[in-house]
C-alpha positions in Angstrom: 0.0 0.0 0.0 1.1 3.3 -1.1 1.0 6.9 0.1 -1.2 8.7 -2.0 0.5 10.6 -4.9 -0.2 14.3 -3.7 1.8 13.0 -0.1 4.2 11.0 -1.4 5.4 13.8 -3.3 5.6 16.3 -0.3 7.1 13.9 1.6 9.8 13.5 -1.1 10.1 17.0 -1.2 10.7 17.3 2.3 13.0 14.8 2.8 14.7 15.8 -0.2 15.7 18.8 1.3 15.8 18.2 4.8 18.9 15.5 3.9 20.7 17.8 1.3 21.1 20.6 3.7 22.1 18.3 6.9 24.8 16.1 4.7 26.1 19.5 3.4 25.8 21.1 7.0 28.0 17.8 8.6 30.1 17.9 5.6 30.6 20.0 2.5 32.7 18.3 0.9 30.3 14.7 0.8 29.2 13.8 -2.3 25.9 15.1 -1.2 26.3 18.5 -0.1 23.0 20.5 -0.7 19.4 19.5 -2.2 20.8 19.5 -5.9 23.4 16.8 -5.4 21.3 14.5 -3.8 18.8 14.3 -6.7 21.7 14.0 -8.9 24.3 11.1 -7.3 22.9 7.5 -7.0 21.0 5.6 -4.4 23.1 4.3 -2.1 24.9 7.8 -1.7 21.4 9.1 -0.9 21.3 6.5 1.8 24.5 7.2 2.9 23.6 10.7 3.3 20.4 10.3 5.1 22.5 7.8 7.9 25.0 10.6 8.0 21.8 12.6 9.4 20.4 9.9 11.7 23.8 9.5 13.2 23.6 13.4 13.8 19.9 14.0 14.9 20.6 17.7 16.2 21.2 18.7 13.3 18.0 18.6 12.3 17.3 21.0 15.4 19.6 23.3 13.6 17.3 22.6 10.0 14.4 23.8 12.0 15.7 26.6 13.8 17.4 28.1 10.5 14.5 27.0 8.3 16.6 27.7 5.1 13.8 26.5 2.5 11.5 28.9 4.4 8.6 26.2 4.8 5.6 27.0 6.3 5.1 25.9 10.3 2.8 23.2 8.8 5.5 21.6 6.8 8.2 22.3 9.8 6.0 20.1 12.4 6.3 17.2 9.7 10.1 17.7 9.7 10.2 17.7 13.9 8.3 14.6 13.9 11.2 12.8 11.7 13.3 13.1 15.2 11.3 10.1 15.8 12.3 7.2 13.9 13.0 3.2 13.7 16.6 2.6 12.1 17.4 -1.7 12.5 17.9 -4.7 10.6 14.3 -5.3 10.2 12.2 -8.7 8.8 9.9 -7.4 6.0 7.0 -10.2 7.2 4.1 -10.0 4.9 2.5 -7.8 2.4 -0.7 -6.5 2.8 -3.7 -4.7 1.2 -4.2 -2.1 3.6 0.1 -2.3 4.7 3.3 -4.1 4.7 4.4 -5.8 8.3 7.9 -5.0 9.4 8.6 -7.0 12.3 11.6 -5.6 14.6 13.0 -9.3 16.1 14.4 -8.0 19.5 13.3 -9.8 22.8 9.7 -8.4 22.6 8.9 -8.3 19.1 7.6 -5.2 17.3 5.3 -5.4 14.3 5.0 -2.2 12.4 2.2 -1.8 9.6 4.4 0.5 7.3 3.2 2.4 4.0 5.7 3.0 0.6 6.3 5.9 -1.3 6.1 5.5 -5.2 7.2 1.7 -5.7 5.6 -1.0 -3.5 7.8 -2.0 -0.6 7.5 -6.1 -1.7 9.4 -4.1 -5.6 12.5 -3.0 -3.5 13.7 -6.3 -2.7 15.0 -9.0 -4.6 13.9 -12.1 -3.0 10.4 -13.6 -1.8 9.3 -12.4 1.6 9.9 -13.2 5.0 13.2 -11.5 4.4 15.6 -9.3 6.1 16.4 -5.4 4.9 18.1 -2.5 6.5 15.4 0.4 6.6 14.5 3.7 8.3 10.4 4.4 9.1 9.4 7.2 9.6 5.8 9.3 11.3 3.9 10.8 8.5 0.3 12.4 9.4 -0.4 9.4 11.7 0.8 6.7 9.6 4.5 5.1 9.1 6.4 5.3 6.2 9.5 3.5 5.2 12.0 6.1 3.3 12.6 3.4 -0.2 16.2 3.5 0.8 16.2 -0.5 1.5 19.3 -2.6 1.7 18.7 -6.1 1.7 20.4 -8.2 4.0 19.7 -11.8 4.1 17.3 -14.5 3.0 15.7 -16.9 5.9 16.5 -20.0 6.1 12.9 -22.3 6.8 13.7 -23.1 10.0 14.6 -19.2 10.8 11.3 -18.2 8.9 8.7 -19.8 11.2 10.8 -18.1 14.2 10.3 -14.9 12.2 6.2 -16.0 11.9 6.3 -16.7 15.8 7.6 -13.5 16.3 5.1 -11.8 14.0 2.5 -13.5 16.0 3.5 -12.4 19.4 3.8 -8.5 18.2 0.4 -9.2 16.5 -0.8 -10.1 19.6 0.6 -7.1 21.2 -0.6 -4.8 19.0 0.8 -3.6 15.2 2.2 -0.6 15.7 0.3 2.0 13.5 2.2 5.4 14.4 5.2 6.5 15.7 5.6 9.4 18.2 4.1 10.2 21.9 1.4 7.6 22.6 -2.3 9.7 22.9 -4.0 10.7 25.3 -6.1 8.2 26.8 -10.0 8.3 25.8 -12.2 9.6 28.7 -13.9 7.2 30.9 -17.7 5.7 30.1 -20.4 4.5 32.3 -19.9 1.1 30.7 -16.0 1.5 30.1 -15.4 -1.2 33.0 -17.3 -3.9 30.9 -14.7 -2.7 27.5 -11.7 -5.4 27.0 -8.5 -3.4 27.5 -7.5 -2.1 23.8 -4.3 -3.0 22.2 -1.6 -1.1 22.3 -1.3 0.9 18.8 1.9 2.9 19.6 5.8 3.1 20.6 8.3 5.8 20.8 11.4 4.8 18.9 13.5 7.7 19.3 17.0 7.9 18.5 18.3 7.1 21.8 17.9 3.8 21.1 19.5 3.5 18.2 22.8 5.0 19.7 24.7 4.5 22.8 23.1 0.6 23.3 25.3 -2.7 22.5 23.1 -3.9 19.2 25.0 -7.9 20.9 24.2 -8.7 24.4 25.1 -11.5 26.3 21.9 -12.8 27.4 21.3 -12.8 23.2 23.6 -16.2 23.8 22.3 -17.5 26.9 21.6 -21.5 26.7 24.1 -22.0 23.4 26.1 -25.0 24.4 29.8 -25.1 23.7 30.2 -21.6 23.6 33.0 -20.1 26.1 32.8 -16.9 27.6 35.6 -15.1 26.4 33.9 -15.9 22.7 31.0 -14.2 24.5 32.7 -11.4 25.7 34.3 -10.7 22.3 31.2 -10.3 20.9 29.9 -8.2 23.1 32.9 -5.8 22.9 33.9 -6.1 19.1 29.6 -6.1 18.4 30.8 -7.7 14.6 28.3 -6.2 12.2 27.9 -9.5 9.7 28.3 -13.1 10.0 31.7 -13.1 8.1 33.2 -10.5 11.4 31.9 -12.7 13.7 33.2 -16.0 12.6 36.3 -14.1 12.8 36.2 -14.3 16.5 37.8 -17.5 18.1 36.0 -20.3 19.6 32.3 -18.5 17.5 30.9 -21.1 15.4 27.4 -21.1 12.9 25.3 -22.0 15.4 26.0 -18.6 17.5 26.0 -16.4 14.6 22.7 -18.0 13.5 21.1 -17.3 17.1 22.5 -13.6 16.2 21.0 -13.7 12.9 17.6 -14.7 14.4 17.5 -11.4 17.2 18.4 -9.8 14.2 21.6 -7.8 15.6 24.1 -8.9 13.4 23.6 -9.2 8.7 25.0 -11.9 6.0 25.0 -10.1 2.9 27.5 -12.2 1.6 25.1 -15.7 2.7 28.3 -17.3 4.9 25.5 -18.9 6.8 23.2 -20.4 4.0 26.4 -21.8 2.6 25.0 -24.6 5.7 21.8 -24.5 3.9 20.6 -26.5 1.2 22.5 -26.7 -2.3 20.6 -24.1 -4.1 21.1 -21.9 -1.2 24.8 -22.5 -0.8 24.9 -21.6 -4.8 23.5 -18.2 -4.4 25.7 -17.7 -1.4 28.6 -18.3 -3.7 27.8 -16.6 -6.4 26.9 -13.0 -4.3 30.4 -13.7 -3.2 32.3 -14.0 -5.9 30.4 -11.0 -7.3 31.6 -9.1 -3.9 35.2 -9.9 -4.3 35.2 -9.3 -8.3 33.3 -6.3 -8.3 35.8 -3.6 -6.8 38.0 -4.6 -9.8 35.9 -3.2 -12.1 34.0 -0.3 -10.7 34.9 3.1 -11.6 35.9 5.6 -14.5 38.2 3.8 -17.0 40.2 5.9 -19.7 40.2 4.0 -22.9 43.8 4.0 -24.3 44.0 1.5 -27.1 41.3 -0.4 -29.6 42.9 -2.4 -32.5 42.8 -2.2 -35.2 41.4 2.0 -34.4 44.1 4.2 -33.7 43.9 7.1 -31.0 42.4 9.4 -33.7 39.2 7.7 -34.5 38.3 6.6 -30.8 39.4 10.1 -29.4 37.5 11.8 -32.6 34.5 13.5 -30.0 36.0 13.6 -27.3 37.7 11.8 -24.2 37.0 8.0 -24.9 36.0 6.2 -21.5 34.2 3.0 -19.8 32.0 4.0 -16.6 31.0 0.9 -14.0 28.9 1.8 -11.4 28.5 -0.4 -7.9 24.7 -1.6 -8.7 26.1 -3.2 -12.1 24.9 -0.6 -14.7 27.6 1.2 -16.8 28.2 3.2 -20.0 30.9 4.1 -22.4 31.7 6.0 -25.2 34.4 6.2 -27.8 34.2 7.9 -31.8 30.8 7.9 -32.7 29.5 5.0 -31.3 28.0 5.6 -26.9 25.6 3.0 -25.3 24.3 1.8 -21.9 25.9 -1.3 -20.1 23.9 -3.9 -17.6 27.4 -6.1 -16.0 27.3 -9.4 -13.9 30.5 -10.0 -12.1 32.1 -13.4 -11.4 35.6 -15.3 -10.5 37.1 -17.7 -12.8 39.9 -19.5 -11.5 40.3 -16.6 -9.2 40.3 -13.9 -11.5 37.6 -11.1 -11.3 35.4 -11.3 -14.6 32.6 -8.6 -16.1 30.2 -10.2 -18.6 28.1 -7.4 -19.9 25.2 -7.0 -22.4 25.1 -3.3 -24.0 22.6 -1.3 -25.8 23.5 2.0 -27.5 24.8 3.7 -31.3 26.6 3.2 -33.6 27.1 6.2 -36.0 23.3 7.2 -35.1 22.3 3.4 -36.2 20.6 0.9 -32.7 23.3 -1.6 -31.6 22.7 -4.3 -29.4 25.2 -7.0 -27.7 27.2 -8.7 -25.1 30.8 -8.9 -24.1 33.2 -9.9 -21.3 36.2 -8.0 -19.7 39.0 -8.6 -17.3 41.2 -6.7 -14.8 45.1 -7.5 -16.2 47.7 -7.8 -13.1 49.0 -4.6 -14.2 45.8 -3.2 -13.7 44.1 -2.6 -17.3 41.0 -3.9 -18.4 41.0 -5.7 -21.3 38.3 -7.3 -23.9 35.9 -7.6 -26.6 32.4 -7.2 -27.3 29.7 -9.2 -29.8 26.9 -7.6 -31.7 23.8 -9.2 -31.8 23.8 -8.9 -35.5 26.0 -11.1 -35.5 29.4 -10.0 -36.4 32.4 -10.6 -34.0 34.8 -7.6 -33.3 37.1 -5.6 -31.6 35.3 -2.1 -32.0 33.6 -2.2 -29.2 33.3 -0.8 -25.3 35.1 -2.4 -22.5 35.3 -6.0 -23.9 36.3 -9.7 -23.0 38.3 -11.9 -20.7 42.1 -12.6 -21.6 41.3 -14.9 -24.7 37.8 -16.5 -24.0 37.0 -18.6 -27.1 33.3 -17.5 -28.2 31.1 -16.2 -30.6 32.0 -12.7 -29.4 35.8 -13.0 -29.8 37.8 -11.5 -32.7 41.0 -13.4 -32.8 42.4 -10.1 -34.1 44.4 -8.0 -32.4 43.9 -7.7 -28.8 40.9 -6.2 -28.5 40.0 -3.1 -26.1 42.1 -1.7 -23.4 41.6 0.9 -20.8 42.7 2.3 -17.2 41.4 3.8 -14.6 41.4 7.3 -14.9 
């Protein structure tokens, strides 16, 4: 369930602004520094920004107090209520007509019944729910709304699902949180109120006290594990590891702590260490997110193209700098004589050596192009390949291109193809 259109828009608005001026207040020299360069860099430097600001909650004080937008007292009291918020590793439970459940999996479990923006909530994440995101909520006129910044963190495994459905139904029990904020004042008494059930209660105050200052890994969080020593204990309290991987780092911390972690929800696996336990199709995905993890960092950034056989520097140079882009979420571009497109890139390892298959869309000379390619990262650090037209015909003119000398459709076995560094 969405906000409707008129109030997601001001709440974009708002927020837009509100994050802008606190990332450039905290730093000016971020990436996002005012309103203009948030709308203009990519999502996860939004969402770096806006922690930036959660981290820092006075600054919003100082947004309010200079009120540099000059908003009206209406739209300032929607701002002040954003000092109230829910930051956590949450468990997105179940989708909804009227809302989608987020279910905070702490010792007393918390079900919120959050609303989305412009995209549905279930659109932001890549897997079938339960599953487990990073998110901010927020108070909005009396409802909650979660910000669309979502990182997702982890798949359950079944056995960790219906602990997340046991969980759902004890903070259904105890009442889905609706709003955020001070709790209301309580209804006046009735000649026949002493015959009422006690109602359910429909609020908390998550302020960001609680987000800061706490350990996020208690002790009592292991209680009843057996095998585990204390010092292993009492490195995890003081270390408080963030993912799986850090924890297992620990001495004497096996899977079967980090998986009691996992279900409190206090620690992440982004890179699925613990399904690699699970079944085989679950162990596959785990390794495949990790080799794109590790090969990824090779390739992503601003690459200077300095050679293309059989071309000389004359014809790729001919309008202008001729470069290869990658960008983190596996989109890219690239551009060199007449010819520009749009890249979507996979990452891999093969035999331990990072690897960027890529399909491509752009033009050639004004004229559609389609195709698909490969590129590696040399030891000396160029990147070095081919690309393959969908028309058919194999060459070397092409944007960042393929692995050392993969045989394949899409190899020319002239010349050595397409080379570029990082600029």
């Amino acid at each position: 369930m969405r906000l409707p259109e008129q109030e997601a828009g001001r709440f974009i608005a708002l927020y837009s602004g509100l994050i802008g001026w606190c990332a450039g207040r905290l730093d000016a020299t971020a990436k996002v520094r005012d309103l203009q360069s948030f709308l203009d860099v990519q999502m996860e430097d939004k969402a770096e920004a806006r922690d930036r600001m959660l981290d820092h909650p006075k600054v919003i004080d100082e947004f309010l107090a200079e009120n540099p937008y000059d908003l009206g007292p209406d739209d300032l009291a929607l701002i002040a209520a954003w000092r109230t918020f829910v930051r956590d590793n949450l468990v997105i439970e179940r989708d909804l007509k009227k809302h989608t459940v987020f279910v905070e999996w702490i010792d007393e479990p918390v079900a919120y019944a959050v609303l989305s923006l412009t995209d549905e909530i279930v659109d932001l994440v890549p897997s079938p729910l339960p599953i487990v995101v990073e998110a901010v909520l927020l108070p909005w006129k009396g409802a909650i709304v979660c910000d669309g910044m979502v990182r997702y963190r982890t798949h359950l495994a079944p056995g960790i699902r219906r602990r997340a459905h046991d969980a759902y139904k004890v903070a259904k029990e105890r009442g889905i949180v609706t709003t955020l904020g001070p709790a209301p004042e309580p209804a006046p008494a009735t000649t026949n109120a002493s015959r009422r059930k006690p109602s359910k209660p429909t609020n908390r105050r998550m302020t960001s006290s609680r987000l800061k200052g706490e350990p996020r890994i208690r002790a009592d969080h292991l209680d009843g594990l057996p095998g585990l020593r204390r010092a292993a204990v009492r490195a995890l309290v003081e270390r408080q590891p963030k993912t799986v991987a850090e924890a297992l780092d620990i001495p004497d911390v096996g899977r079967q702590a980090t998986g009691r972690l996992l279900e409190r929800g206090v620690i992440a696996d982004p890179d699925g260490v613990q399904a690699r336990a699970l079944r085989p199709r679950f162990r596959r995905e785990a390794m495949e997110r990790q080799a794109s993890s590790s090969a990824k960092p090779a390739f992503v950034g601003r690459w200077r193209i300095i050679a293309m056989d059989p071309f000389d520097e004359d014809y790729f140079e001919m309008d202008g700098p001729a470069y290869v882009e990658v960008e983190a979420r596996g989109s890219g571009r690239f551009r060199f004589g007449l010819v520009s497109g749009e890249m979507d890139c996979r990452f891999t390892l093969v035999n331990g050596q990072p690897l960027m298959e890529f399909s491509w869309e752009g033009n050639d000379e004004h004229h559609p192009e389609t195709g698909r390619g490969r590129a590696v990262v040399d030891p000396d650090g160029t990147m070095r390949g081919r690309r393959r037209g969908d028309r058919g015909r194999a060459t070397s003119r092409g944007s960042p291109a393929t692995a050392p000398a993969p045989r394949g459709p899409w190899c020319s076995r002239r010349g050595r193809g397409t080379r570029a560094r990082r600029c």
